[in-house]
N, CA, C and O atoms as a printed pandas DataFrame, in Angstrom:
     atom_number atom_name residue_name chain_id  residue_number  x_coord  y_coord  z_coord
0              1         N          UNK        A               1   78.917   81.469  113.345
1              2        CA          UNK        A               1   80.102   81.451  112.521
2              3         C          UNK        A               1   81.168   80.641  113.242
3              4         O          UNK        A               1   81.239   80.906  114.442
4              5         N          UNK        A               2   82.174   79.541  112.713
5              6        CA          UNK        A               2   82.632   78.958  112.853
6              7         C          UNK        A               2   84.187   79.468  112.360
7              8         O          UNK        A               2   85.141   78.770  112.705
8              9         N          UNK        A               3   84.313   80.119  111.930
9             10        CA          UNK        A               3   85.835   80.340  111.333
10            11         C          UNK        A               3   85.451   81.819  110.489
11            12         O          UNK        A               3   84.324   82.260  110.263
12            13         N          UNK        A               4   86.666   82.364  110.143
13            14        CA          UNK        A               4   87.166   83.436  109.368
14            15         C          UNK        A               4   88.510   83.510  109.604
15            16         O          UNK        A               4   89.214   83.107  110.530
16            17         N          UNK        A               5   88.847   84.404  108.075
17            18        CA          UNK        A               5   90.138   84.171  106.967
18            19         C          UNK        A               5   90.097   85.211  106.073
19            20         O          UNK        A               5   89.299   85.415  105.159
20            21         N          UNK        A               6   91.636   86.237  106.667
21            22        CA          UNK        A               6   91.859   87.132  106.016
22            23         C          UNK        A               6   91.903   86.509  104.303
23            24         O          UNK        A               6   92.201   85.328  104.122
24            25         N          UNK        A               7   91.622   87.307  103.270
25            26        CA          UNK        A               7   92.204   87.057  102.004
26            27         C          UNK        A               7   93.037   87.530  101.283
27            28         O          UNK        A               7   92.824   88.729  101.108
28            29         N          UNK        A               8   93.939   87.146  100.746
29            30        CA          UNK        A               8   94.858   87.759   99.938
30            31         C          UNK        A               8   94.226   88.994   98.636
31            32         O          UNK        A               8   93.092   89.107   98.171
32            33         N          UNK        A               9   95.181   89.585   98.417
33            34        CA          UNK        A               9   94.858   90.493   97.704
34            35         C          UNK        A               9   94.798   90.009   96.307
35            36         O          UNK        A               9   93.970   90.223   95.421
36            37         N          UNK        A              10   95.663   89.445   96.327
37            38        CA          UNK        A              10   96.050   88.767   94.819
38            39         C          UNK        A              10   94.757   87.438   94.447
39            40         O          UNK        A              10   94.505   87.153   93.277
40            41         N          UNK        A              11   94.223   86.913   95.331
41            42        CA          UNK        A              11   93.355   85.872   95.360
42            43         C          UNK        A              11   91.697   86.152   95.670
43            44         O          UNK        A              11   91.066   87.194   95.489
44            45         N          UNK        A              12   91.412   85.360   95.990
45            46        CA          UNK        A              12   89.513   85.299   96.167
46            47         C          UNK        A              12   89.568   84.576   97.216
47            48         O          UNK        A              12   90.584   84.146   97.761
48            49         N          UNK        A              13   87.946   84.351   97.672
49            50        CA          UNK        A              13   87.619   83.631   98.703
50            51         C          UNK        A              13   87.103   81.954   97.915
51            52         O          UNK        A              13   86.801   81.001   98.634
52            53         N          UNK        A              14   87.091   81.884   96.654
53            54        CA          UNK        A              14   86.590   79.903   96.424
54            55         C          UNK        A              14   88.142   79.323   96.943
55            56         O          UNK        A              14   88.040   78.735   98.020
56            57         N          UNK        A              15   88.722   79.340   96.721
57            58        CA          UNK        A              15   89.662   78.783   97.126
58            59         C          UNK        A              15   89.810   78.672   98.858
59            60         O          UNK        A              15   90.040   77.634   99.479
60            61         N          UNK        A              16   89.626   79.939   99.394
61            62        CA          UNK        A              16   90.101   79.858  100.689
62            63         C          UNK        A              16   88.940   79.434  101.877
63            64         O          UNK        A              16   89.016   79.180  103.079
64            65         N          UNK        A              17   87.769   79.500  100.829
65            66        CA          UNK        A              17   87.012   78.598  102.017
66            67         C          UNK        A              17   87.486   76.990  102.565
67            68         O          UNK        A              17   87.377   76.445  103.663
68            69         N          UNK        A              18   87.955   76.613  101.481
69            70        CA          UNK        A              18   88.210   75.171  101.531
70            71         C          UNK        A              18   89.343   74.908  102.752
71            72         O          UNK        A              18   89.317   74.147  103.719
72            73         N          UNK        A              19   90.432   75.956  102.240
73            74        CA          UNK        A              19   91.574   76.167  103.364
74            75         C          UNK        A              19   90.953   76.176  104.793
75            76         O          UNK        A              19   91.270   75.424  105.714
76            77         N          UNK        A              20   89.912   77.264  104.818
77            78        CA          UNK        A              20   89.207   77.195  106.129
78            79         C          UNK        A              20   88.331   76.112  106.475
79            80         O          UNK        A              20   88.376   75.938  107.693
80            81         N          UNK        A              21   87.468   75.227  105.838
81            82        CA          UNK        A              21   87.229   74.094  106.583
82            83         C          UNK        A              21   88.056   73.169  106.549
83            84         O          UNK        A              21   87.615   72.158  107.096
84            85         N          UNK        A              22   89.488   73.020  105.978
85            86        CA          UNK        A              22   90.524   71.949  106.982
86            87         C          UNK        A              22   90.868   72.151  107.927
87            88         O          UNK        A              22   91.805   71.479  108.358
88            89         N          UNK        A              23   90.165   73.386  108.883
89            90        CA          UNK        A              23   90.273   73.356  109.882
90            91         C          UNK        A              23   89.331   73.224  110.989
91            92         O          UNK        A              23   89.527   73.324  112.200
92            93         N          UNK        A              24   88.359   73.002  110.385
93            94        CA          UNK        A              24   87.040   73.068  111.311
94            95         C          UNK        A              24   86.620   71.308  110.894
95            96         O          UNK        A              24   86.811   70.848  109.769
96            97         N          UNK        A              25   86.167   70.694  111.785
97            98        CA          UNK        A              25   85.296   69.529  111.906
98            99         C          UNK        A              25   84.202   69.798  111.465
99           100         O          UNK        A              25   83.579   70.515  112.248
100          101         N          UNK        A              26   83.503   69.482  110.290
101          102        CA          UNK        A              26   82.270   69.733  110.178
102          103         C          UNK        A              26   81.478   68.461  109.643
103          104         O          UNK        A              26   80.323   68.325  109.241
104          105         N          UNK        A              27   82.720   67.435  109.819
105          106        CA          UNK        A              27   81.579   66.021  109.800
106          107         C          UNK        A              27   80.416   65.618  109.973
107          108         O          UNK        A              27   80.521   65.331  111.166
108          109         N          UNK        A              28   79.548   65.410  109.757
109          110        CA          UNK        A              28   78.217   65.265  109.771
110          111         C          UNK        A              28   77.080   66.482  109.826
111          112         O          UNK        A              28   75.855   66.499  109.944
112          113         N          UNK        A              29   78.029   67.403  109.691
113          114        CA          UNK        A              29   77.573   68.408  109.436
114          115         C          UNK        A              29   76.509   69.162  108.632
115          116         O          UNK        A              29   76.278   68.277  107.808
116          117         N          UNK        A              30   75.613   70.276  108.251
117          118        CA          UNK        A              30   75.379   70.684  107.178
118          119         C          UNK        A              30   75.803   71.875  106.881
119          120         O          UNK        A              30   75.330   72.739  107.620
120          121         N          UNK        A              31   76.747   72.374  105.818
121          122        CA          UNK        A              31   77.462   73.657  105.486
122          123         C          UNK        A              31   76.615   74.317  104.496
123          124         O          UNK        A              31   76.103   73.799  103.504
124          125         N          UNK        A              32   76.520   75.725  104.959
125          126        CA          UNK        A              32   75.631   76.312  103.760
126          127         C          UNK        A              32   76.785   76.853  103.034
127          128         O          UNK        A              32   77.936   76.467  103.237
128          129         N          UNK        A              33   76.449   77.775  102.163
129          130        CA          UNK        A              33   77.741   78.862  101.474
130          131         C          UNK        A              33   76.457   79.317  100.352
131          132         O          UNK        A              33   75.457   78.739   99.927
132          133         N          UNK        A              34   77.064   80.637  100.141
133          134        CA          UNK        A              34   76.725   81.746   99.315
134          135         C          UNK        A              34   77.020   81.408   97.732
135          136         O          UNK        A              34   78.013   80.786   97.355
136          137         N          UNK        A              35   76.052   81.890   96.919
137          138        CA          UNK        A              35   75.921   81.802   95.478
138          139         C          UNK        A              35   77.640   81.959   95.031
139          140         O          UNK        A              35   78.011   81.348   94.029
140          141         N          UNK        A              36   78.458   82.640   95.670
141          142        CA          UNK        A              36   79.846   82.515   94.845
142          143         C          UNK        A              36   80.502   81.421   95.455
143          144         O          UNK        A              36   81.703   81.334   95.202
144          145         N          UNK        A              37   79.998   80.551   96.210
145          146        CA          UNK        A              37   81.055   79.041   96.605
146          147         C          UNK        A              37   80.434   77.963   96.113
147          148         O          UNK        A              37   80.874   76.832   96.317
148          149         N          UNK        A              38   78.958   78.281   95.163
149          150        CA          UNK        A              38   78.258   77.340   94.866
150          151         C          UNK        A              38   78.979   76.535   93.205
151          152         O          UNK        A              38   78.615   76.744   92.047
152          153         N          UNK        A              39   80.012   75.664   93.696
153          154        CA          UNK        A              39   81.279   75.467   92.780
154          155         C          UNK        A              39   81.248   73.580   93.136
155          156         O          UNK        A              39   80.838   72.985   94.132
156          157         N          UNK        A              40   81.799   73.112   91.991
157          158        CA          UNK        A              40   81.881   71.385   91.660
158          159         C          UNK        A              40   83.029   71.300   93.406
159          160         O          UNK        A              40   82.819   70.976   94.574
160          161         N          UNK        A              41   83.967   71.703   92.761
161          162        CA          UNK        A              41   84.703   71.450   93.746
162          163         C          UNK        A              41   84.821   71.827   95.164
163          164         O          UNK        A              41   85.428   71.082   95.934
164          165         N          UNK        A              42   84.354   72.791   95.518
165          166        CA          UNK        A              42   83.609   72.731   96.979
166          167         C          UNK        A              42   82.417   71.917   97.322
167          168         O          UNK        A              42   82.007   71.772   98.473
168          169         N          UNK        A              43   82.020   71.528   96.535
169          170        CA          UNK        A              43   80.964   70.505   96.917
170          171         C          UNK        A              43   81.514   69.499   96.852
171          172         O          UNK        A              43   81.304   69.005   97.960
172          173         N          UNK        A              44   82.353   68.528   96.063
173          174        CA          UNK        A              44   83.616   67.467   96.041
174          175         C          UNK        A              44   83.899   67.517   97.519
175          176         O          UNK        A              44   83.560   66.679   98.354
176          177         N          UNK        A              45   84.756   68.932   97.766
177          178        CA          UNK        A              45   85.978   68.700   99.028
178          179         C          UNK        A              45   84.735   69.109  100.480
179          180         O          UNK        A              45   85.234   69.205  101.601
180          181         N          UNK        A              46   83.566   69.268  100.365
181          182        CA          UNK        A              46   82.903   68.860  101.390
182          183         C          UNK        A              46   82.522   67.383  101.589
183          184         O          UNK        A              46   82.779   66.709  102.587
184          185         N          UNK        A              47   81.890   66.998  100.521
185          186        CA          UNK        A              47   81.201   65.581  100.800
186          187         C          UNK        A              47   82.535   65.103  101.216
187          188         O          UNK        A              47   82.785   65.089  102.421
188          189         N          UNK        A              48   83.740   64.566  100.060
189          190        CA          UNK        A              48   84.657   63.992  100.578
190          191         C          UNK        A              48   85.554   63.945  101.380
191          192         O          UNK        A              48   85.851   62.915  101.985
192          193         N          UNK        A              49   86.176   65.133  101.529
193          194        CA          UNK        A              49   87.317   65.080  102.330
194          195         C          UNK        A              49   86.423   65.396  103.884
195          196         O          UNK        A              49   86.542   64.693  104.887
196          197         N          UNK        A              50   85.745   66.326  103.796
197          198        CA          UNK        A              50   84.950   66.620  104.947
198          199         C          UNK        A              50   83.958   66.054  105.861
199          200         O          UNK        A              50   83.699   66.284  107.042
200          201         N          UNK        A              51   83.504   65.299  105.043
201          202        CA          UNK        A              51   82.215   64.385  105.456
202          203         C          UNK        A              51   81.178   64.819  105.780
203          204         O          UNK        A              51   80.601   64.207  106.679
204          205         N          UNK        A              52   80.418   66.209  105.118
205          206        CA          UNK        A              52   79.668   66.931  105.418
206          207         C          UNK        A              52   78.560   66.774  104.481
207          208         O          UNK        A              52   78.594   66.246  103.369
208          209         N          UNK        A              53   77.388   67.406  105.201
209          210        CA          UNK        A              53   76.506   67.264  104.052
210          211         C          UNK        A              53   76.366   69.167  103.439
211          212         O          UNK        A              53   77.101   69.784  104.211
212          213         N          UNK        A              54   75.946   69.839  102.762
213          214        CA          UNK        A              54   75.674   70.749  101.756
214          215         C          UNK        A              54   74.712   71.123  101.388
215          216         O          UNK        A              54   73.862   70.569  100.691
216          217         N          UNK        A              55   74.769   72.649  102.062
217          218        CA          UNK        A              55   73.261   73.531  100.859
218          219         C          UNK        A              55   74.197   74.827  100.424
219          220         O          UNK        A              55   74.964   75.395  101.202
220          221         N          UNK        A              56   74.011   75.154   99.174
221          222        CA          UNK        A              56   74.478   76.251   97.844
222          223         C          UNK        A              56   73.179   76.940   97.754
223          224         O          UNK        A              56   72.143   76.346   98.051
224          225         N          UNK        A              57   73.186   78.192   97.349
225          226        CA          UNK        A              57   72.535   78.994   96.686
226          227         C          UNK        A              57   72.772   78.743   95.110
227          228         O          UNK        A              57   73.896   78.754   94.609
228          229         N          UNK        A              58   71.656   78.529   94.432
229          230        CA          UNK        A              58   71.656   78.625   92.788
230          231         C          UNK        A              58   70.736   79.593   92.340
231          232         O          UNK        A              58   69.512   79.636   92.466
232          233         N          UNK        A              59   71.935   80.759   91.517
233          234        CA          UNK        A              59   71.283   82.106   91.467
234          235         C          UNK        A              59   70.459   82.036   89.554
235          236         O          UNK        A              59   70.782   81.153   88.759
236          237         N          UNK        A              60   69.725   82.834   89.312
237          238        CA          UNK        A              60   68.870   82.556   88.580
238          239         C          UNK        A              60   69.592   82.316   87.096
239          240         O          UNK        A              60   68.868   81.976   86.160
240          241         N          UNK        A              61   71.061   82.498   86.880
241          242        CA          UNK        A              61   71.558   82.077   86.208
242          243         C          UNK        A              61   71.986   80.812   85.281
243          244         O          UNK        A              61   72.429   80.522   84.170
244          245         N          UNK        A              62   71.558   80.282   86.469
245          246        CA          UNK        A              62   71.330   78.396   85.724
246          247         C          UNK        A              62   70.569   77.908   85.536
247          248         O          UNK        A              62   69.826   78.030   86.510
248          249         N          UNK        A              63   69.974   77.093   84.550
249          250        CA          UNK        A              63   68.970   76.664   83.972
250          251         C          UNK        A              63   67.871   76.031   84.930
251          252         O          UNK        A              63   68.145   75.200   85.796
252          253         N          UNK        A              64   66.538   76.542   84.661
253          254        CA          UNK        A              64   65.219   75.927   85.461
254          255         C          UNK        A              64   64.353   75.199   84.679
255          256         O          UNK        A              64   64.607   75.106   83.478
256          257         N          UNK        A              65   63.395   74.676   85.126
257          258        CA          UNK        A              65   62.465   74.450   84.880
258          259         C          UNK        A              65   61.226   74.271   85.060
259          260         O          UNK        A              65   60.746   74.653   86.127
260          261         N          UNK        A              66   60.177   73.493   83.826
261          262        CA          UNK        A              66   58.519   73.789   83.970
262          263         C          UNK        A              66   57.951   72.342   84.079
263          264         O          UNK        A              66   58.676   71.371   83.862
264          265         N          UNK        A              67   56.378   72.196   84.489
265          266        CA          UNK        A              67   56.173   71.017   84.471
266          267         C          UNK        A              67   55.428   71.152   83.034
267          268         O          UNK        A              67   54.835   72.226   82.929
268          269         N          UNK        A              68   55.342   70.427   82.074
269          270        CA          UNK        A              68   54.568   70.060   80.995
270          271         C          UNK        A              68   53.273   69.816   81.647
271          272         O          UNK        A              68   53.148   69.559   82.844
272          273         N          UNK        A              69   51.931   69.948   80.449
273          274        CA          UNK        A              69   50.947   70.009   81.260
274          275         C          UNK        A              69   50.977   68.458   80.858
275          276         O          UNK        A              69   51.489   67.828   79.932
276          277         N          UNK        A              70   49.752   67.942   82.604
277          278        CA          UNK        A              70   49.426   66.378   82.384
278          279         C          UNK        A              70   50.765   65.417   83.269
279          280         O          UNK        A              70   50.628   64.244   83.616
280          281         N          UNK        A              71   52.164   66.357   83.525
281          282        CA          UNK        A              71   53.278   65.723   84.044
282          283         C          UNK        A              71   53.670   66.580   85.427
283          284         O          UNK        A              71   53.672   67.734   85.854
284          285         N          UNK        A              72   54.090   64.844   85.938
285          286        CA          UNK        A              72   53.996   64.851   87.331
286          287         C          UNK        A              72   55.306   65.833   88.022
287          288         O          UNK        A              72   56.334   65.657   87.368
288          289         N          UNK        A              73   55.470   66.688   89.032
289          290        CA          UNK        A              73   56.513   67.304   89.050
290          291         C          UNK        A              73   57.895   66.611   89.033
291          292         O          UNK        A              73   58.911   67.186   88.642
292          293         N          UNK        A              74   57.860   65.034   89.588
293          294        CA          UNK        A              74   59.185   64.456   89.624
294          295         C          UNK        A              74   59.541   63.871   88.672
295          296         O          UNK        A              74   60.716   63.558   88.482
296          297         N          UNK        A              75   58.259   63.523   87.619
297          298        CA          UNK        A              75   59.173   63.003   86.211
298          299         C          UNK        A              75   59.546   64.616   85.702
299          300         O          UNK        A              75   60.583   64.661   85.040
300          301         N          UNK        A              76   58.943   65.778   85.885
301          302        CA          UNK        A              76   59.635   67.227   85.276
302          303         C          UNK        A              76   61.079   67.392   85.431
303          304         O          UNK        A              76   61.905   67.973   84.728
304          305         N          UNK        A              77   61.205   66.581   86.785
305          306        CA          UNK        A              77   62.248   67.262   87.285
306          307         C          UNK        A              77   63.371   65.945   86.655
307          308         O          UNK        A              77   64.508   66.201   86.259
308          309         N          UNK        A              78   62.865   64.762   86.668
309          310        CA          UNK        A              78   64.038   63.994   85.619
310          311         C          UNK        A              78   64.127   64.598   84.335
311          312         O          UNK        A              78   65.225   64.747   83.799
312          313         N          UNK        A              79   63.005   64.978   83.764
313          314        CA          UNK        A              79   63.128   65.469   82.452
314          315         C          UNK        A              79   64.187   66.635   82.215
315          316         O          UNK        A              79   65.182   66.544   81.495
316          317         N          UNK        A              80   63.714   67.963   83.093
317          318        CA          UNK        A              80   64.931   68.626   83.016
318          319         C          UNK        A              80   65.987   69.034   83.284
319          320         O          UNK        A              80   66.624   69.981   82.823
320          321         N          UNK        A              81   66.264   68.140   84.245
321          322        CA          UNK        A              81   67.497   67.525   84.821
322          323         C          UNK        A              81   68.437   67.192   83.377
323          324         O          UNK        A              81   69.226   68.019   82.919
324          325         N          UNK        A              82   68.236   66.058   82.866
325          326        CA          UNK        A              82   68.240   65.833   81.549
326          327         C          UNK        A              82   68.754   66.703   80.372
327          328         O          UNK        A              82   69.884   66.645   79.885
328          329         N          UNK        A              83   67.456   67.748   79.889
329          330        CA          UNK        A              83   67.458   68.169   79.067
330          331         C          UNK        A              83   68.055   69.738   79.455
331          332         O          UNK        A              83   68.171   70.335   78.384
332          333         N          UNK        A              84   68.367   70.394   80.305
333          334        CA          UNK        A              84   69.116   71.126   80.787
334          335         C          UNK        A              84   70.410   71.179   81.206
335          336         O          UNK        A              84   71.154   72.124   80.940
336          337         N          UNK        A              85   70.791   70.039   81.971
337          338        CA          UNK        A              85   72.198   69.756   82.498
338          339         C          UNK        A              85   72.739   68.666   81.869
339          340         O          UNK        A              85   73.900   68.529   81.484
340          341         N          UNK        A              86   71.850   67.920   81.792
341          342        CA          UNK        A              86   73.049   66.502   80.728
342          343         C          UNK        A              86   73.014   65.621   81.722
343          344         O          UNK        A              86   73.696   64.638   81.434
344          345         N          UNK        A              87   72.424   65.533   82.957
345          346        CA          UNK        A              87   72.884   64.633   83.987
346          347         C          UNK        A              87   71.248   63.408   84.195
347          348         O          UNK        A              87   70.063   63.659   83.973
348          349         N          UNK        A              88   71.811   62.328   84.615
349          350        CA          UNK        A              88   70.468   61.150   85.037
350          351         C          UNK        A              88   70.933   61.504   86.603
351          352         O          UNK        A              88   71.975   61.836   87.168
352          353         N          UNK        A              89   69.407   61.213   87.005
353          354        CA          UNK        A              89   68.792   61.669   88.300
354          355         C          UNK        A              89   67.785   60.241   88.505
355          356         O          UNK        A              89   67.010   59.754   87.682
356          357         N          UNK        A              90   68.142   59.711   90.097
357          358        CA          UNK        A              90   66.468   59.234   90.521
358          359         C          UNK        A              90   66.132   60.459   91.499
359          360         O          UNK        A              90   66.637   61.131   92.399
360          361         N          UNK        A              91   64.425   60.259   90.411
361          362        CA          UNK        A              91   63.733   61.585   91.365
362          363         C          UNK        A              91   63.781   61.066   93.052
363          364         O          UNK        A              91   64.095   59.952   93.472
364          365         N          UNK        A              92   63.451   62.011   93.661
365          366        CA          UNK        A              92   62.908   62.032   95.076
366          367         C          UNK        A              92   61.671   61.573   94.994
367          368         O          UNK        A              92   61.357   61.509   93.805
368          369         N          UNK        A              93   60.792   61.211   95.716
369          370        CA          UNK        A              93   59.299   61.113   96.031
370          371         C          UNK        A              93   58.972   62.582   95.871
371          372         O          UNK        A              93   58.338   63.067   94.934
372          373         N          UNK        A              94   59.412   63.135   96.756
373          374        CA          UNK        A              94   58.502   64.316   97.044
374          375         C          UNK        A              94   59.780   65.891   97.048
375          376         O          UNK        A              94   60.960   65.631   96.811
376          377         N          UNK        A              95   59.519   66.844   97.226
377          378        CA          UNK        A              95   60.182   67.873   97.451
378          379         C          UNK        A              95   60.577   68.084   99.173
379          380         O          UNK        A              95   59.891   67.842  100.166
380          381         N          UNK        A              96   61.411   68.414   99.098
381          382        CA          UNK        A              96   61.996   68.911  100.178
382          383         C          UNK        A              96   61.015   69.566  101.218
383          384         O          UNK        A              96   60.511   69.084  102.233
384          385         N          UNK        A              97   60.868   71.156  100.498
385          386        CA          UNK        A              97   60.190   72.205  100.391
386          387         C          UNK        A              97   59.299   73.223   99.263
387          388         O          UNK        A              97   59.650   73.143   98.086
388          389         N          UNK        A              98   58.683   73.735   99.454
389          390        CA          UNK        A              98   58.204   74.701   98.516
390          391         C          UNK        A              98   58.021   76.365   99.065
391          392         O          UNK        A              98   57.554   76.920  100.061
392          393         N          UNK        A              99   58.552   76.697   98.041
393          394        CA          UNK        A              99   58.051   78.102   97.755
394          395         C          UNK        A              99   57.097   78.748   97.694
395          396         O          UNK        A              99   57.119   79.168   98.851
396          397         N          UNK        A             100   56.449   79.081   97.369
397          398        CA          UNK        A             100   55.190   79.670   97.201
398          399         C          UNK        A             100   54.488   81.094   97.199
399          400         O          UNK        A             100   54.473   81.685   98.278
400          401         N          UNK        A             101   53.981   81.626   96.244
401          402        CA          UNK        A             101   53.477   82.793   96.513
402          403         C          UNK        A             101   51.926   83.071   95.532
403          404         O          UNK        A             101   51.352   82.032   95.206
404          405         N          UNK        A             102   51.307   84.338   95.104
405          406        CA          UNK        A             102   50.265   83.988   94.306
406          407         C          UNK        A             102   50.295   83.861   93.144
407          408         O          UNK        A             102   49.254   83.548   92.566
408          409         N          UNK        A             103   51.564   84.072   92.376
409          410        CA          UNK        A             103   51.503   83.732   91.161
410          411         C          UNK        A             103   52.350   82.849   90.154
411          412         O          UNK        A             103   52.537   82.758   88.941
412          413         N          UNK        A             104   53.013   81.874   92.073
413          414        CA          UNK        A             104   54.423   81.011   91.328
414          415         C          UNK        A             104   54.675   80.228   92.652
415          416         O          UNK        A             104   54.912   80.724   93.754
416          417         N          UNK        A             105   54.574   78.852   92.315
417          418        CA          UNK        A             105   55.204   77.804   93.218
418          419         C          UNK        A             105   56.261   77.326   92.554
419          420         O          UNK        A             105   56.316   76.954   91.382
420          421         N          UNK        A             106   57.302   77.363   93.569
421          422        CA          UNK        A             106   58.371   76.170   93.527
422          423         C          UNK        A             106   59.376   75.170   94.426
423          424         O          UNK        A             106   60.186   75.360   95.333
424          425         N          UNK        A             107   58.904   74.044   93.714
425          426        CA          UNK        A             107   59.389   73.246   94.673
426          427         C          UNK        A             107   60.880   72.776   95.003
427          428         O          UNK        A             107   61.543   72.500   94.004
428          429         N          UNK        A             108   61.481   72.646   96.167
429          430        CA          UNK        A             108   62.843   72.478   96.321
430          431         C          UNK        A             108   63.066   71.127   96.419
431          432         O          UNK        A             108   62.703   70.489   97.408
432          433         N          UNK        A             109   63.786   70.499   95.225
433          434        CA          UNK        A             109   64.421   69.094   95.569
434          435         C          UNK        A             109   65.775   68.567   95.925
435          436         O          UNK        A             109   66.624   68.723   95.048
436          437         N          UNK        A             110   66.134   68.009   96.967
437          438        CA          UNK        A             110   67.286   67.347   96.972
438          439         C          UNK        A             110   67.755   66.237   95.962
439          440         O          UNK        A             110   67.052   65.286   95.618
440          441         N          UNK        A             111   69.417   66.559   95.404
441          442        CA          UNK        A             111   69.267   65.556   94.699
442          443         C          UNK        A             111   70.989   65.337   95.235
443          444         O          UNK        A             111   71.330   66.505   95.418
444          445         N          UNK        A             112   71.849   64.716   95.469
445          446        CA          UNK        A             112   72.755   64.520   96.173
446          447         C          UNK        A             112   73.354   63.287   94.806
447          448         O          UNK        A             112   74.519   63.436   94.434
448          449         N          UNK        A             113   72.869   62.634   94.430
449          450        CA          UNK        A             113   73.828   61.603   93.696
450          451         C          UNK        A             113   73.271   61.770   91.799
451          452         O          UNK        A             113   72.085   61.968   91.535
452          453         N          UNK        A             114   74.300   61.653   90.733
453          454        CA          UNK        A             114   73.728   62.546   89.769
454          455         C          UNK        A             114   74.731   61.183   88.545
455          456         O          UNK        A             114   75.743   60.711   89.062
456          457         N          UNK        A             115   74.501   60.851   87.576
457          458        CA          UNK        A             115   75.226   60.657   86.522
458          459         C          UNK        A             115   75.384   61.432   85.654
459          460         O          UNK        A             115   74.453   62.080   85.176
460          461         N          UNK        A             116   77.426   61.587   85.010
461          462        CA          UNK        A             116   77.519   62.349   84.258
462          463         C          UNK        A             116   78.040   63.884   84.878
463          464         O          UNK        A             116   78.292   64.037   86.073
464          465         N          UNK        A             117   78.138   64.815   84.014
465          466        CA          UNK        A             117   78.864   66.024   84.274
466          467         C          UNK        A             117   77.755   67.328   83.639
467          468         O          UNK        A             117   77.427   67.749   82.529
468          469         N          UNK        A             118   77.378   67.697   85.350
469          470        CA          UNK        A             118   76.322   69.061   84.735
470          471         C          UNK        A             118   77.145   69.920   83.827
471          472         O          UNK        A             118   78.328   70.220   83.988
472          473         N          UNK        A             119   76.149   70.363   82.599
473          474        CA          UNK        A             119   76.535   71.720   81.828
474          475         C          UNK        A             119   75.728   72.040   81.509
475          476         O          UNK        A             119   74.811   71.235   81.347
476          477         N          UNK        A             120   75.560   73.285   81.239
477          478        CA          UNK        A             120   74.687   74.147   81.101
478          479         C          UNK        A             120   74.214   73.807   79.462
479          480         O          UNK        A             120   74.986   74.151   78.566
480          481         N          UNK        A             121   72.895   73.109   79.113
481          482        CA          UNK        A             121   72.447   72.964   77.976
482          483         C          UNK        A             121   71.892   73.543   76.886
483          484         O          UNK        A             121   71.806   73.331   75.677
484          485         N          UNK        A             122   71.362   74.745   78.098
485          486        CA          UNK        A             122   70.544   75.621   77.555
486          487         C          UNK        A             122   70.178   77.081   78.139
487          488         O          UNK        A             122   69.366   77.536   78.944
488          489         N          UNK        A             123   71.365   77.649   77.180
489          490        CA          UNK        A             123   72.119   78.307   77.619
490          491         C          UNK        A             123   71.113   79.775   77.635
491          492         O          UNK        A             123   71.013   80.698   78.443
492          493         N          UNK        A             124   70.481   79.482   76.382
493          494        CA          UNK        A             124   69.672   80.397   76.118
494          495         C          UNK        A             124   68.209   81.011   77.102
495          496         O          UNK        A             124   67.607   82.085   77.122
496          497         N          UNK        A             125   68.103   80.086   77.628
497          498        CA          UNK        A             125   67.535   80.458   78.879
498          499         C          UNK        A             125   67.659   80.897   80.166
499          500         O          UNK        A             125   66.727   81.035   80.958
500          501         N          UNK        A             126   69.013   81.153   80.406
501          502        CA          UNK        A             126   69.045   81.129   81.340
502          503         C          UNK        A             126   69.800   83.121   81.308
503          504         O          UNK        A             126   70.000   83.549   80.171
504          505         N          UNK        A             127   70.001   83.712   82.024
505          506        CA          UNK        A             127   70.262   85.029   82.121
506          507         C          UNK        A             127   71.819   84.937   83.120
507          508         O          UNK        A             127   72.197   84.081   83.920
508          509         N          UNK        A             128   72.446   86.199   82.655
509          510        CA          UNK        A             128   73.754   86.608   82.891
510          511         C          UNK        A             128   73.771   87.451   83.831
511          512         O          UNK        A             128   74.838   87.943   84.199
């Protein structure tokens, strides 16, 4: 741990993380943060102002996806990139990482540069 920051009563912690890394160097860094900082604008005021790189938790609330049968996982993953968020993606080659267990793989991709403005497309899939 690198820092901590009382919080106001009246306020939350998205806001005050940010406060707390203008004070920490974390240039070239990689910052994780928890499913409640996983926000546009903490990811903004890391890359930019910070010069850091970024990993978020994305909790099962936001839209996933499947591979169609016959399709390759990285055109899946342009596809529902796409048809889920609204955003153009070049795939990766390959995944990061994978998951894995006996009755469900999944693979983790980096995707760092995106056209357009994610929203949630489909809405109906995804759980509250």
């Amino acid at each position: 741990m690198l820092g901590q920051r009382r919080i106001d009563s009246k306020s939350n912690e998205i806001p005050a993380v940010r406060r707390l890394q203008a004070n920490i160097d974390v240039a070239g860094a990689v910052v994780t943060v928890d499913a409640m900082h996983t926000q546009k604008a903490t990811a903004r005021y890391l890359r930019e102002r910070c010069k850091a790189d970024y990993v978020m938790t994305v909790k099962a609330n936001l839209p996933g996806g499947h591979v169609e049968e016959g399709e390759l996982p990285r055109h899946a993953l342009l596809r529902e990139m796409h048809e889920e968020l609204g955003i153009g993606i070049t795939a990766p080659t390959a995944p990061i990482a994978r998951v894995q267990g006996p009755d469900f793989r999944n693979d983790i991709w980096l995707i760092d540069t995106w056209t357009g403005e994610p929203v949630n497309l489909a809405p109906r899939n995804t759980t509250s």
